[in-house]
N, C-alpha and C positions, 0 to 999 in steps of 0.2 A: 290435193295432197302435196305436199313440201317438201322436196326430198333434192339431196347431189345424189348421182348412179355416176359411181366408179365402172370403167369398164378398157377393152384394150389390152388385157394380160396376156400371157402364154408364157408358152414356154420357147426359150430360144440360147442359140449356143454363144459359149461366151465369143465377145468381141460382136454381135449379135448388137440389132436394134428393134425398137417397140415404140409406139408413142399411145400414153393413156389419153385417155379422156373423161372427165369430172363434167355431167351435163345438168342444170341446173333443170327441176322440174316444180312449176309452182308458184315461180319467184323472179324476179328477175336481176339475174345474175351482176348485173353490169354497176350494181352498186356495193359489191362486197369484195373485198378482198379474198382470195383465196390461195390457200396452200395445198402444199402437199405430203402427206406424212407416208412414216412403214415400218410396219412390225413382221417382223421373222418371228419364225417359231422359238418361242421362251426367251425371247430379248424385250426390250422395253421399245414401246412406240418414237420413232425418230422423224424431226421435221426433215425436211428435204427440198423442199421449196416455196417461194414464196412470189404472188403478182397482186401489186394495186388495183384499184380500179381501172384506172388509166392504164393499166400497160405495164407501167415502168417502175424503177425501182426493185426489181426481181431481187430475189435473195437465195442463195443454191447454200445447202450444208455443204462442208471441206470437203467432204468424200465422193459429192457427184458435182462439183464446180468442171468448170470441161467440158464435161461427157454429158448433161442430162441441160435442156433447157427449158423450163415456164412462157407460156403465150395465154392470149385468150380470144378468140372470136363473139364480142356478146353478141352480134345479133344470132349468131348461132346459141347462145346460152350455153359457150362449151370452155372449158380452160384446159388446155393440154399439156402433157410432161410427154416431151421428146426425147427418150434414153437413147444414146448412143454407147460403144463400148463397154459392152454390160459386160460387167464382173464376176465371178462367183460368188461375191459378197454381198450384191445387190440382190438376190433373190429373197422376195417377201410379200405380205400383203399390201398395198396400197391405197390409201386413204388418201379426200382431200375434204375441207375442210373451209368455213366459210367467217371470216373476220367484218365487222362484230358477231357474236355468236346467233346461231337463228335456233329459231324451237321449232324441230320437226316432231313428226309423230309421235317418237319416242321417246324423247325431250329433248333439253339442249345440248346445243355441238359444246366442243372444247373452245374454250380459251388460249388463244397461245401470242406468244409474244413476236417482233418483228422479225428475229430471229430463230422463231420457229420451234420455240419453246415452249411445251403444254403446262400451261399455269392452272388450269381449272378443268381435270379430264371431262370428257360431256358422251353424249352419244352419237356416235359413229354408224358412217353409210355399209354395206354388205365389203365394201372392197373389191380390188382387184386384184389375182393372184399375179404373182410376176417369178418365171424358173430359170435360171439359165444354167445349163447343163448339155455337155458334150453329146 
């Protein structure tokens, strides 16, 4: 079975740190691109980060440049997003997302651009919740 499993959420106060985890199951990770998106309650899905294959190249949206950074371990099949000084605006689900698009179960992922732009919604992993609250 083919799947990314988001995972790594909670809850935690602001200024407060988390690091997700995006683990590739199925496939092997070390040839796709991956991001990272998130949706809050009644907002539109937002990119938030982005890693080549190689490593490099990272791409952070205006809002978590700084504070949030993209890696990835393949032989581990894992890509992580390191939050640091979490906001109260950062609270949402988390998504990550694999460029080119792959066809899991349910069908194919999004499309999105280098900057992290969803060009062609597709289907999406369970997510991980992300709260920060005093």
């Amino acid at each position: 079975q083919v799947q990314l499993v988001e995972s790594g959420g909670g809850l935690v106060e602001p200024g407060g740190a988390l690091r997700l985890s995006c683990t590739a199951v199925g496939f092997n990770l070390s040839y796709y691109e991956i991001a990272w998106f998130r949706q809050a309650a009644e907002k539109e899905r937002e990119g938030v980060a982005r890693i080549n294959p190689r490593g490099g190249d990272p791409f952070y949206a205006e809002s978590v440049k700084g504070r949030f950074s993209i890696s990835r371990d393949d032989p581990k099949q894992v890509v992580y997003l390191q939050m640091t000084a979490l906001k109260p605006e950062d609270p949402a689900k988390y998504y990550c997302a694999p460029n080119p698009p792959m066809r899991l179960e349910n069908g194919w992922t999004a499309r999105f651009t280098p900057d992290c732009r969803v060009v062609s919604d597709g289907s999406w992993g369970q997510g991980t919740q992300v709260t920060v609250s005093a």
